[in-house]
N, C-alpha and C positions, 0 to 999 in steps of 0.2 A: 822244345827241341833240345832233348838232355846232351845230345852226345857232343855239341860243336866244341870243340877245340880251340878258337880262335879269338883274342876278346873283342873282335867286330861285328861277331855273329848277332843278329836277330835283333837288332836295334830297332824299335818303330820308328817308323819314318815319318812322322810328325815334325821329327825337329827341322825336316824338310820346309816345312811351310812355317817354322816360327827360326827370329833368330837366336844367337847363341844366349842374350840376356832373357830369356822364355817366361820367367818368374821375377825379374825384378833386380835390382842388386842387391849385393852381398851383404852390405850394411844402411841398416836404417837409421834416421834420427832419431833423437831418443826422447821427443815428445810425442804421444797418444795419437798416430794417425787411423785412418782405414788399412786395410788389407783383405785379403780374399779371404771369407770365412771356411769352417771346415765344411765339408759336403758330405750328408750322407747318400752314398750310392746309389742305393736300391740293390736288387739282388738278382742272382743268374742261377753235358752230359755223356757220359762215352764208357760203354759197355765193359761186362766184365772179359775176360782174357778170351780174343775170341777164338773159337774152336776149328776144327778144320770145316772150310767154307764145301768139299766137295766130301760124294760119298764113298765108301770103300771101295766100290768097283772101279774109281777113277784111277787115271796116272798118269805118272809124273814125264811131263813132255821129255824130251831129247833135249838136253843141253848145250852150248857150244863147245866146241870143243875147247874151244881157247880165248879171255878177254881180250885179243888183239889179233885176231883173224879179222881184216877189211872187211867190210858188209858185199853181198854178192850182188844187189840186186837193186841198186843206186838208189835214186827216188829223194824227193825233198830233205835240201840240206837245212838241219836247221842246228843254231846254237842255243842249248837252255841251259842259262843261268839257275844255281839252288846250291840251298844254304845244306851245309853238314847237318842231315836230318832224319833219323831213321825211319819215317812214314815215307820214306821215297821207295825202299827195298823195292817193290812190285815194279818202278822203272829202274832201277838196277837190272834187275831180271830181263826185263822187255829190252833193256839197252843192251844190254851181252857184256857189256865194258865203257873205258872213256869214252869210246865213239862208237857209235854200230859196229857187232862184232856177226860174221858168217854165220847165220843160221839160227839170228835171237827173232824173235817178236816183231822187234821193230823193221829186223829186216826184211823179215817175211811181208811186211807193211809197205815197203818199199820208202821206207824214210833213212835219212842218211844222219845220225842226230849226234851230235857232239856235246857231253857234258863239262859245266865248268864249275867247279866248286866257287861262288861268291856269299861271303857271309857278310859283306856289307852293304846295307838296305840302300842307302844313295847312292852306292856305285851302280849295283840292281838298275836304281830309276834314270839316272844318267844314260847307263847303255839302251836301255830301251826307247828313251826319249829321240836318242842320238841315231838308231833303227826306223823310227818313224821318218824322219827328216830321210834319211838315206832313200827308203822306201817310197817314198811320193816323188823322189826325183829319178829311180830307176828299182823298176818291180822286179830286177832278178837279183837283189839284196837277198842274200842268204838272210835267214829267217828268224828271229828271237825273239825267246819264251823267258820270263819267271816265274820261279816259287815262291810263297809268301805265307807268312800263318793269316791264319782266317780270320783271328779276333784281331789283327791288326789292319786289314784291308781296308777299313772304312775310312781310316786317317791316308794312309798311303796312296788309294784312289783317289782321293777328294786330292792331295796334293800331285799327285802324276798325271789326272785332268786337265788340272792349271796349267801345266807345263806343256803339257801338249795342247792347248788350246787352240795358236796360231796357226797348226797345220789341218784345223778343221775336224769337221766331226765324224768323218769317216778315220780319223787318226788317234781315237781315243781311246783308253784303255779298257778291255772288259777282262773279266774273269771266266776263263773257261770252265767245264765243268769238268774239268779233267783234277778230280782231287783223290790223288795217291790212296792216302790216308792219313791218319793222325797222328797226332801226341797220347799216349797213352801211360803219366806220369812223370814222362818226363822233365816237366817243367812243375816247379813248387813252389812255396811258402814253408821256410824252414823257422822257427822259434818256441821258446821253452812247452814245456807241457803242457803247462797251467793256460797258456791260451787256447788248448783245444777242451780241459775241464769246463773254462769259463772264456768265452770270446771275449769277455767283460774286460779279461786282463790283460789287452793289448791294449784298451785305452792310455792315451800319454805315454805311451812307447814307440819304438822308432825300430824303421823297417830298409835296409838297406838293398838298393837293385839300380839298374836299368831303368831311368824316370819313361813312360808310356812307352813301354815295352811289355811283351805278352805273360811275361813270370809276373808284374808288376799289378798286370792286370787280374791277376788268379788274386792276389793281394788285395784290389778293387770288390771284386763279388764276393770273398770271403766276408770281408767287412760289409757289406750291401748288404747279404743275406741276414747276416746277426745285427743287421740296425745299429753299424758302427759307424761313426763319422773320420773323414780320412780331410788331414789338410792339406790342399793340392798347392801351396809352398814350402819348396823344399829349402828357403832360407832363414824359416822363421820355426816356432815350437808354443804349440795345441797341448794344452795338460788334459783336453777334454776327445782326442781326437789320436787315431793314429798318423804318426808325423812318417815323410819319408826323408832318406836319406839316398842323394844321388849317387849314383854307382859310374866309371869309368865305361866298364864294359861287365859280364858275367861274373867275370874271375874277380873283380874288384870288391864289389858286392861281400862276396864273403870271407874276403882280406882282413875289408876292413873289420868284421865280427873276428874275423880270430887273431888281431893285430890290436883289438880295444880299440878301435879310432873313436877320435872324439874328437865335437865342435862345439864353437861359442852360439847361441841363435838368441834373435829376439823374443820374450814371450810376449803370445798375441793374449785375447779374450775378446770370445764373439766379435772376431774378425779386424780386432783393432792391437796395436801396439799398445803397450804396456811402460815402457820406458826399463822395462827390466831384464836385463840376462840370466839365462844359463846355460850351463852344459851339458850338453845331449852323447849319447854313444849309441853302440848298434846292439839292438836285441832280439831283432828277427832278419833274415835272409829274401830276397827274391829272387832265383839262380835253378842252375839246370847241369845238368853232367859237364865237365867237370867239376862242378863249383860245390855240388852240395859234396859229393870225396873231399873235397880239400876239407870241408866242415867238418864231416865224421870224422876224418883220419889226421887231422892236426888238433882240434881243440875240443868239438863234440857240444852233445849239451843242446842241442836244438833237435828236433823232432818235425816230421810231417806234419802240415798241418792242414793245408790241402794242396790238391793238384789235379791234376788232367786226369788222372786215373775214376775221378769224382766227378770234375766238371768236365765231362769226356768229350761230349760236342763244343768246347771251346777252342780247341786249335786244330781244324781239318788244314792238311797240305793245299795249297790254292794256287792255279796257274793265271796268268796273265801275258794276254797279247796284247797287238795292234788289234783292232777290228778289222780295219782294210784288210789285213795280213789274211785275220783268223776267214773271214768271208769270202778270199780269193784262193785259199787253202781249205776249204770244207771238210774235203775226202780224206784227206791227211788229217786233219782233227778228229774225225771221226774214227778214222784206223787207230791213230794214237790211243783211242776211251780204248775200242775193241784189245787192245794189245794189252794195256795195265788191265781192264780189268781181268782179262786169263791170267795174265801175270801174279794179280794180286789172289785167285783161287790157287794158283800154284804154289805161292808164298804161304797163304795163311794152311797151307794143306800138306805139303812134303818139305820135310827138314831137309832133303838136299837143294830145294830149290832157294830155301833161306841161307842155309850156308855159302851157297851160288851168288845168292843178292850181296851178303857180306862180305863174299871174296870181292866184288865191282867197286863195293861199298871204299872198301880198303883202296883202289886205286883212283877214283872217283877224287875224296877226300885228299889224301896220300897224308894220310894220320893213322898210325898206329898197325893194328894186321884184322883181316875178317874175324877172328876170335872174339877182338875187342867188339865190331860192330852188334857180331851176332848176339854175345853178352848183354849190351845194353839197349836191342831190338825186343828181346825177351825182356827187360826188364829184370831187376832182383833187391832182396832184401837181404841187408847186411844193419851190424852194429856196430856202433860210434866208437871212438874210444872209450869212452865209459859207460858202454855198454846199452846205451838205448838203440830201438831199430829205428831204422832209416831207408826210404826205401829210392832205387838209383834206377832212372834209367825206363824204357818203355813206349815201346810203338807198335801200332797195329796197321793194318792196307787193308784198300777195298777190292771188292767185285763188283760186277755191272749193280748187283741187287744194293748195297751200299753205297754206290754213287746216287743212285735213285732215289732212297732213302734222305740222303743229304739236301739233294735239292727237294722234297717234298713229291715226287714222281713215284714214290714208293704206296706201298696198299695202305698205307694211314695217313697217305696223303698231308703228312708234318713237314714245313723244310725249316728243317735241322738248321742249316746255313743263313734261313733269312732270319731265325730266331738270336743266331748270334754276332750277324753281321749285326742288323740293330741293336740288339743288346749292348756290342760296345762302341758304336759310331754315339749313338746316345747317352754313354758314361761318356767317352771323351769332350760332347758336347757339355755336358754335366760340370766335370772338374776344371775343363780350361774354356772357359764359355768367346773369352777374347783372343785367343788364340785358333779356337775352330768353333766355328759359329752355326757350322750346320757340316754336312756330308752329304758325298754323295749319295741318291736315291740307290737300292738294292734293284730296283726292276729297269735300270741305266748301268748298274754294273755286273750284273752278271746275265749271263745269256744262255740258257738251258737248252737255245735250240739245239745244236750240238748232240746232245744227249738224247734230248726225246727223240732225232732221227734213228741212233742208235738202240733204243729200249725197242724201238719199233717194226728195225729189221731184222733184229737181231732176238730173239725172246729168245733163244736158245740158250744165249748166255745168262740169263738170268735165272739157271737152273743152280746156281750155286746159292749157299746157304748165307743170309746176310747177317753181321756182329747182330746180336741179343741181348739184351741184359738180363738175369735171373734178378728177381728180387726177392729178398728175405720176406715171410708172412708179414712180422714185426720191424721195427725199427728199433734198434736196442743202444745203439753210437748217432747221439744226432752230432752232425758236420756244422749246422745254422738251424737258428729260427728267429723267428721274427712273428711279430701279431699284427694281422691288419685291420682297421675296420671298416667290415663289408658293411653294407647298407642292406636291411630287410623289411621289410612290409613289418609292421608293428605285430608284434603276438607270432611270426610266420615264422616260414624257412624260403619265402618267394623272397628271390633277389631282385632290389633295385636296379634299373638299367643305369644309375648313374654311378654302379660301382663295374660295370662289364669292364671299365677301362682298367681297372684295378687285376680282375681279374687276369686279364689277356698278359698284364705286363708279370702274376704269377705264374701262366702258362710256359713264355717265354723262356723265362727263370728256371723252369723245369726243364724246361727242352735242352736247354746250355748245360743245366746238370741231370743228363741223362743220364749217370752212374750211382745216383742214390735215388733212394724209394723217399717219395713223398706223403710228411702225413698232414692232415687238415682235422686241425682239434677245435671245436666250437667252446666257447665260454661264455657264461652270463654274469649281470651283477646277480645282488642276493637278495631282489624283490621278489616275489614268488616263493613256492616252494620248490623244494628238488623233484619231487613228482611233476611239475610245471619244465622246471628249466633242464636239469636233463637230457629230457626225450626233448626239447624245444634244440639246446645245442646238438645235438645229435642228428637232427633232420638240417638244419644250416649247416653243419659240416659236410653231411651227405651231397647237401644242395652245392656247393660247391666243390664238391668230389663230378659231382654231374656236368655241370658246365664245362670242367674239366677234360672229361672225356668225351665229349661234342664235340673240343679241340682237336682232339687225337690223342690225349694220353690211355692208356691204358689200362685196365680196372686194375691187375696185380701190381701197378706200379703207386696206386693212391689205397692208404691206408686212413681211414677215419675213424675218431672219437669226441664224445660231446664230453665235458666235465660239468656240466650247471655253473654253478657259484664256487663250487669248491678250489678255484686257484685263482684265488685275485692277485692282481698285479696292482693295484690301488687301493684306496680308503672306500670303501661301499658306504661310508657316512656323508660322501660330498659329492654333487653333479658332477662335477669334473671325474672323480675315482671311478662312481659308477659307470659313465661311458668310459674308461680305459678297460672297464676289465670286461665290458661288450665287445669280443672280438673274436677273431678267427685266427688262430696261429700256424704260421707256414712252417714245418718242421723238414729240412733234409737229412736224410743220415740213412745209416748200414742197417 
């Protein structure tokens, strides 16, 4: 979410469920204890710039006349909470203004909806908590909704559960499927060049952000993907590992990279103190509009290195109710999907209906003027002070055919959302294992019904065109790779069943980065000949191109090559070298 403004914006709410010593304290003794070692992640999509959703003959509805014409036509009041975020535009649109305005969407819905700029996640869970309570002891409680990003839901449900426990299980939170749309770049990993030449060269470097927050987490998969180890204490320093450095809020984050901050930490090794200090400073960013401008345009010198634009299915816009609420308001949730999604074909299709969204945007917010919103809606690329590009800013909205898609309701039958709700309910289990020990189930937290009623009565609406990704023939900029080793029948290209598990967690991976084309390059040691190994890696790459697309991926989106022998990663003189260099390498990139 590039564009917030505010340094409370878009904290994960994890720190909810831990207290404020989350890691430990500041300083350690200076004799050889334990500590949490480094973690390697594992690894983790969102289309390129998407195009207009309707066809030429379409147009562009009748607009309000004014964002502060009263709604005509009353109908459920409800208050939603949402953070300064430009995947909202499509309810900009639908809303008319701060509150239902004469003659929007929503009106026409008969919903009466009040927006309220909250960029801070445990105010978020407070109010809503504090709506259920109200709510079981008198049902004409006006009504409240949050937005949330997606790759942070799995922590924030599991801790908004908890909290609402006492008032039973009709009072517990689910996710509707009511998502706007996305992050489209917004949010990044800013540091030197040479990490995107060689991922190699963020090892023993130090990355400042937001600690489990969703820029932080783009920080997680990059490293996951390139089989980089991250130490999930931010009081100590990994020469083998990239270290974090904790951030205030967004703006801090990249303060402290252009202010030189620097600390004293203990150094570990494989997971133990050392008795020795040094000092660490910041060399990469985790930050989102404003924060990477400040970068460019005070000190420079950092570069893209990924983001949402890449891993595009990692941050869809995400609503949350009450259950009680959401089940005893059906029709109104369902008018809600129908209204953003017109909205969002209206959005992604006529520039006045976007400058329309960014003019709400600007009062919504009350940051800046619609120029600014529309600017970093579209996204853009500029240069740093000295001269390298950088790129700021970027969101995209759905139609009914892209909510579908999201939740797997779409014709490939993918859900985009359960690939990344687990993807990082599963990494946060990963790095803080004593801090969140499990999450909530995805088929307890989100509730599709909603939507299928909709896909169902409505098919008309899904005549609009849903985000695509084009992919290149080749791969020519790879973003990660990584080599696994698959299991095959001796002499074959038949996969073992005891690597399917391997698989599914590469499928996953790709689903989260549905904005690069994936390649699968098979490798042998250099027993055999090339006339042997070759055509042998080349059918195990295939075979795992295959599996692949059983999933749902797509043939233009999986690119395969066998190499034989020819690129060892090890000694082919030793049992050990030979199986490292038996493998299958996961390559993402442009």
């Amino acid at each position: 979410m590039s564009v917030k403004l505010k340094p409370t914006g878009k904290l994960l709410v994890i720190a909810v469920v831990v207290s404020a010593g989350i890691l430990g304290v500041r300083w350690y003794q200076a004799r050889p204890r334990a500590t949490g070692k480094a973690v390697e992640v594992g690894k983790v999509v969102l289309p390129d710039a998407p195009e207009a959703s309707l066809n030429s003959n379409a147009t562009l509805l009748s607009l309000p006349s004014s964002v502060t014409d009263a709604a005509v036509n009353g109908g459920t009041r409800v208050s939603w909470e949402r953070m300064a975020w430009n995947s909202q535009f499509s309810g900009m649109y639908a809303n008319g203004g701060v509150r239902t305005t004469k003659g929007s969407l929503f009106d026409k819905a008969h919903l009466d909806v009040m927006y309220i700029r909250q960029d801070d996640c445990n105010k978020q869970m407070a109010d809503l908590v504090k709506f259920a309570g109200e709510y079981k002891t008198n049902p004409n409680t006006q009504g409240v909704l949050i937005t949330f990003m997606g790759d942070g839901m799995p922590a924030f449900m599991t801790s908004l559960s908890k909290e609402l426990e006492a008032l039973g299980p009709e009072y517990q939170p689910i996710i509707l499927p009511i998502a706007h749309g996305k992050s489209y770049g917004e949010d990044q990993i800013m540091a030197p060049a040479s990490w995107k030449q060689d991922p190699h060269n963020a090892i023993g470097k130090c990355v400042a952000g937001v600690l489990r927050d969703g820029d932080v987490n783009i920080l997680l998969k990059w490293a996951g993907d390139n089989g980089l180890k991250v130490n999930p204490d931010e009081t100590t320093y990994d020469r083998d590992a990239i270290n974090l450095i904790a951030a205030n809020d967004f703006l801090d984050a990249p303060n402290k990279y252009i202010t030189g901050y620097s600390e004293k930490r203990k150094i570990i090794e494989n997971g133990r103190t050392t008795g020795r200090d040094t000092t660490v400073g910041v060399d990469g960013v985790a930050t989102w509009t404003p924060g990477d401008v400040n970068v460019a345009t005070k000190k420079g010198g950092l570069v893209t290195i990924a983001n949402t634009r890449q891993y595009a299915s990692q941050m869809p816009n995400q609503t949350i109710a009450i259950k009680k609420w959401a089940y005893d308001h059906r029709t109104d949730i369902e008018n809600m999907i129908i209204a953003l999604a017109e909205a969002g074909d209206q959005v992604r299709s006529f520039t006045e209906a976007r400058k329309f969204a960014a003019q709400v945007s600007a009062s919504v917010y009350q940051e800046q003027n619609a120029d600014y919103w529309l600017k970093y809606y579209n996204g853009v690329e500029e240069k740093d002070i000295q001269g390298q590009k950088v790129n700021l800013g970027g969101s995209t909205v759905f139609n009914l055919a892209d909510m579908a898609n999201t939740y797997g309701l779409g014709s490939d039958k993918v859900d985009r959302y359960k690939a990344v709700y687990n993807t990082f309910g599963n990494l946060m289990v990963k790095m803080y294992p004593s801090i969140m020990p499990s999450f909530m189930p995805y088929e307890k937290a989100v509730d599709k019904s909603f939507l299928l009623s909709v896909i169902s009565n409505h098919p008309e609406l899904l005549e609009g065109k849903a985000i695509e990704t084009k992919y290149a023939d080749k791969i020519t900029e790879a973003v990660s790779s990584k080599s696994y080793h698959i299991e095959f029948e001796t002499g074959s290209a038949n996969i073992r069943p005891s690597s399917y598990k391997m698989l599914d967690e590469i499928f996953e991976s790709a689903v989260v980065a549905e904005g690069l084309k994936l390649g699968v390059y098979g490798h042998t040691d250099n027993n055999g000949s090339d006339a042997v190994n070759i055509p042998l890696s080349e059918k195990r790459a295939a075979a795992v191109k295959a599996y692949l697309e059983g999933k749902g991926l797509k043939d233009d989106r999986i690119e395969t090559k066998g190499y034989g022998s020819s690129r060892p990663v090890a000694d082919n003189g030793t049992d050990a070298g030979r199986s490292r260099n038996r493998r299958v390498e996961i390559v993402l990139g442009n």
